[in-house]
C-alpha positions as CSV (number, residue, x, y, z in Angstrom):
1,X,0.0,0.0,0.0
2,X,1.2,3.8,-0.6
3,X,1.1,6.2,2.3
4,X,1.3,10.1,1.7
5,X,3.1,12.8,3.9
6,X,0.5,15.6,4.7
7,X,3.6,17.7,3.3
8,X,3.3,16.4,0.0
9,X,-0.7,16.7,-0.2
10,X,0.1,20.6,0.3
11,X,2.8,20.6,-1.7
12,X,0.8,19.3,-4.7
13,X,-2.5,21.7,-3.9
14,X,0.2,24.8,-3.6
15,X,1.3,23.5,-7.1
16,X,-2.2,23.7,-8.6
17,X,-3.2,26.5,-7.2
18,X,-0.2,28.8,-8.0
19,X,-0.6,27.7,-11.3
20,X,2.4,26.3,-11.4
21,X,1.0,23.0,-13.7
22,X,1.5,22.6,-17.1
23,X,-1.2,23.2,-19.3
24,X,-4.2,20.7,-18.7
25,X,-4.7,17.7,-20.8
26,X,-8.1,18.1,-22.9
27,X,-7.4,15.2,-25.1
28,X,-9.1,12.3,-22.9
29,X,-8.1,10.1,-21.0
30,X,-5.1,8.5,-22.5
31,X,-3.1,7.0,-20.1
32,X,-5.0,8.2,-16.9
33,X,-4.0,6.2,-13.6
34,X,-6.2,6.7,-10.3
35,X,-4.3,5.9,-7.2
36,X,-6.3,5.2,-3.7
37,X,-3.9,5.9,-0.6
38,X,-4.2,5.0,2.6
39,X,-5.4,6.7,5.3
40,X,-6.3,6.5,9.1
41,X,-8.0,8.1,12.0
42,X,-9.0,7.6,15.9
43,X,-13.0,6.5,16.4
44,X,-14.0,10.0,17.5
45,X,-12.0,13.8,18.4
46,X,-12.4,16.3,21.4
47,X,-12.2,19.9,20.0
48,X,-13.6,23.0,20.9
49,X,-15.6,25.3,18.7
50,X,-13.9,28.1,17.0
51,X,-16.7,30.9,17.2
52,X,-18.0,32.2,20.6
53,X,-18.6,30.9,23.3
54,X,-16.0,28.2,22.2
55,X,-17.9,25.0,23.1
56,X,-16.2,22.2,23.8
57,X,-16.6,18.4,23.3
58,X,-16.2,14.7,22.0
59,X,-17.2,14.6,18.3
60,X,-17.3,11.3,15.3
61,X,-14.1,11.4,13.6
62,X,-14.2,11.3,10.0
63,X,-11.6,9.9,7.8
64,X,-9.7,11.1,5.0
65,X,-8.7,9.1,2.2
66,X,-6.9,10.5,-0.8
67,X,-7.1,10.1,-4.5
68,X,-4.9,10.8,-7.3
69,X,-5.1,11.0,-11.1
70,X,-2.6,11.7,-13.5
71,X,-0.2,14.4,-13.7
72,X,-0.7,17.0,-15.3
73,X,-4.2,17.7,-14.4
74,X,-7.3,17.5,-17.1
75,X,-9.4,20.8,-18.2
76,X,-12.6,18.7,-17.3
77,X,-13.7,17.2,-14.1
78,X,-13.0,13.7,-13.3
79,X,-16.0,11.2,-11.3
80,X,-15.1,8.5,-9.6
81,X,-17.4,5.5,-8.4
82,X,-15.6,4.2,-4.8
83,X,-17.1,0.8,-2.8
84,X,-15.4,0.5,0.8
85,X,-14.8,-3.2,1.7
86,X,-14.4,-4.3,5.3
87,X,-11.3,-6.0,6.6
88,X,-11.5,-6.3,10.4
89,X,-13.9,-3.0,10.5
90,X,-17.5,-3.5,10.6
91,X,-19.7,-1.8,8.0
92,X,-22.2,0.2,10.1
93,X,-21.0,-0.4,13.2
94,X,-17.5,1.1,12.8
95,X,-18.0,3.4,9.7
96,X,-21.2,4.3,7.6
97,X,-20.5,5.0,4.1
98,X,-19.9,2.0,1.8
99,X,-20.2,3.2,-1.6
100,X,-20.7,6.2,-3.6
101,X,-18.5,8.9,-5.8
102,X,-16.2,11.5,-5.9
103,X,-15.0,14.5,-8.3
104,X,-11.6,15.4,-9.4
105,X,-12.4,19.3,-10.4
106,X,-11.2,20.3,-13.9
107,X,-8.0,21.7,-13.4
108,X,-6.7,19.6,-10.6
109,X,-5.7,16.0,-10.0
110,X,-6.3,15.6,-6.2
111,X,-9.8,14.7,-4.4
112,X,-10.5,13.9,-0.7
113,X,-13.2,11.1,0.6
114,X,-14.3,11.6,3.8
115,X,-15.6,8.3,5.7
116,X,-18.0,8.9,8.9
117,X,-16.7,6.7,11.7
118,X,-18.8,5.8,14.5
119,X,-17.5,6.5,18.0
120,X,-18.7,2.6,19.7
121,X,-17.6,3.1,22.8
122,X,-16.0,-0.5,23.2
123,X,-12.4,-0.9,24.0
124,X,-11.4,-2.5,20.9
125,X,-8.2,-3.1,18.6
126,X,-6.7,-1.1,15.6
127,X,-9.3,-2.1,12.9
128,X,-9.0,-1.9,8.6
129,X,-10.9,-1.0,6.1
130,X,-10.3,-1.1,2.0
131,X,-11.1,1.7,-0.3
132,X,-11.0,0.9,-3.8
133,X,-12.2,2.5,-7.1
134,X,-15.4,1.3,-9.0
135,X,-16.1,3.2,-12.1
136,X,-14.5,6.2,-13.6
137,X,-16.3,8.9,-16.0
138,X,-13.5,8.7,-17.9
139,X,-11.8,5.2,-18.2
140,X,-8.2,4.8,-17.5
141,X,-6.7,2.3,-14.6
142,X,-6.8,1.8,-11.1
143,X,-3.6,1.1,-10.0
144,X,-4.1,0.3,-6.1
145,X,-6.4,0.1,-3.1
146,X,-6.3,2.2,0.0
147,X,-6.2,0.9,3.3
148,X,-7.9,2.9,6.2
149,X,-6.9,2.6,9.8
150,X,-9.7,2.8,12.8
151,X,-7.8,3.9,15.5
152,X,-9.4,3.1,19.0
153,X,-10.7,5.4,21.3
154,X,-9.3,9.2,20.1
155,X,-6.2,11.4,20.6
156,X,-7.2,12.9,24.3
157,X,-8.3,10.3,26.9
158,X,-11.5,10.1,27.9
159,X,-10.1,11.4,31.5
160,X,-8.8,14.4,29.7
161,X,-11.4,17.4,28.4
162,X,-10.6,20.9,26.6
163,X,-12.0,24.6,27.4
164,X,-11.5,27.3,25.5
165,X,-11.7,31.1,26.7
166,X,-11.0,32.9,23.4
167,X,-9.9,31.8,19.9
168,X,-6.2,31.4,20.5
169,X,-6.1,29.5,23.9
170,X,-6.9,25.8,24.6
171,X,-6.9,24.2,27.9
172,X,-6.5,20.6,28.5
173,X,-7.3,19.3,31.9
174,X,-6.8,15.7,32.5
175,X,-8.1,14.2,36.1
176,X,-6.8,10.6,36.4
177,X,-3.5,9.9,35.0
178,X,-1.0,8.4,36.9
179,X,0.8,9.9,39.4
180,X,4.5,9.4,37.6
181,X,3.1,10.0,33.7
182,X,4.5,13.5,32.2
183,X,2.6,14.6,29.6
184,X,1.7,18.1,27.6
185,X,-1.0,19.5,25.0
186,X,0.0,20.2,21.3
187,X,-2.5,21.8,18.8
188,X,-2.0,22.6,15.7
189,X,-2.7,25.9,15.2
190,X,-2.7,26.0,10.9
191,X,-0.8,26.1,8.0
192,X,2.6,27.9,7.4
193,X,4.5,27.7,4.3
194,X,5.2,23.5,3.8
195,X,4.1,23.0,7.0
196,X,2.1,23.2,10.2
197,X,1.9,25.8,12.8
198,X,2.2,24.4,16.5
199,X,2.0,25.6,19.6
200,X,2.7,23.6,23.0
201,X,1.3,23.9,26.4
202,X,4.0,22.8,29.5
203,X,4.7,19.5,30.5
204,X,2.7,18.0,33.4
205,X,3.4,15.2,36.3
206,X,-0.2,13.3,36.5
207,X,-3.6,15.1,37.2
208,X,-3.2,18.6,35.9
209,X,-4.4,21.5,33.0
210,X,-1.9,22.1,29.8
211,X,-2.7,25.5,28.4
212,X,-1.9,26.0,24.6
213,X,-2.1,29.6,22.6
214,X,-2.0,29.5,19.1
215,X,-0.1,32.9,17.7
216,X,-0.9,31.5,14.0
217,X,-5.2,31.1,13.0
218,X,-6.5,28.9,10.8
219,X,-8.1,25.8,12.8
220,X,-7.0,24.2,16.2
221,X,-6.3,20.0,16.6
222,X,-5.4,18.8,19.9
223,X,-3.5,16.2,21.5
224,X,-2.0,14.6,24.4
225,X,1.5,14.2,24.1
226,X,2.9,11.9,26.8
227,X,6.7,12.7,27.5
228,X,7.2,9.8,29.6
């Protein structure tokens, strides 16, 4: 299976964006390759609201999966039939799309599915799904299948909880950790050039409250970090 960095997913959207491409292909779909990559994501998120009064709390994750076409990009848009297979995830009961399609806009060569998950609530292991391509409104050849990771349980334990008092600062408070574990927040503030913007709240001995501030908008991610 084929994994790709976040870096490279921006790198390639900065590309087509800038206009940086060459000029599209309008003569069809000669040689076109679709590629499926893999992708992954914990059972559900805590993550606070980013317009007044800044409510926090425990949402569904989503997955992303990405998809690729040929390079250079066509003039026309692209769809793309999909059918998710289970591997140890459970249709339904673990995620709850299974088929359906997605575009490729004229002009670029990079789409995004989004798979609901479905926060259980069991303590469970790592579970797989498989994304793979069904149809394509323009022929060409489907090289490979993605794999999707089901992480269990999310990124902040279910001990820990965020507030938020204004747009830039993010609190995490966890209650029952043990007494020797050293731990901090981390969100990511946003985008910066190649990469992410963090910021990172100060490290903590057990029971305690991490405080992150963002100097950079655009969205805020959290996570517990453990340092020991």
């Amino acid at each position: 299976m084929r994994v790709l960095s976040r870096l490279f997913t921006a790198a390639a959207v900065a590309l087509v964006t800038l206009g940086m491409t060459p000029a599209a292909d309008a003569a069809g779909p000669a040689g076109t390759v679709f590629t499926v990559w893999d992708g992954a994501s914990y059972e559900y998120t805590k993550t606070c609201e980013r317009t007044a009064p800044f409510t926090c709390g425990t949402y569904a994750a989503r997955m992303y999966v990405q998809i690729t076409g040929s390079y250079p990009p066509k003039s026309f848009p692209i769809t793309l039939g999909y059918q998710i297979d289970a591997v140890t995830a459970t249709a339904g009961a673990d995620y709850t799309v299974s088929s359906g399609t997605v575009t490729i806009a004229a002009g670029q060569y990079v789409t995004g599915l989004l798979i609901p998950l479905v926060d259980d609530g069991v303590a469970e292991g790592n579970e797989t799904l498989r994304v793979r391509l069904t149809s394509s409104s323009v022929g060409g050849t489907f090289t490979d299948t993605g794999i999707g990771t089901i992480w269990n349980d999310g990124a902040v334990p279910p001990d820990c909880d965020l507030s938020k008092p204004n747009l830039a600062t993010t609190h995490m408070t966890c209650t029952n950790r043990p007494a020797g574990q050293t731990w901090q927040h981390i969100v990511t503030c946003g985008e910066g050039g190649w990469g992410y913007v963090r910021a990172y709240g100060p490290v903590v001995t057990g029971g305690g409250t991490s405080t992150a501030v963002c100097t950079s908008m655009g969205y805020d991610e959290s996570e517990f970090h453990p340092t020991s």
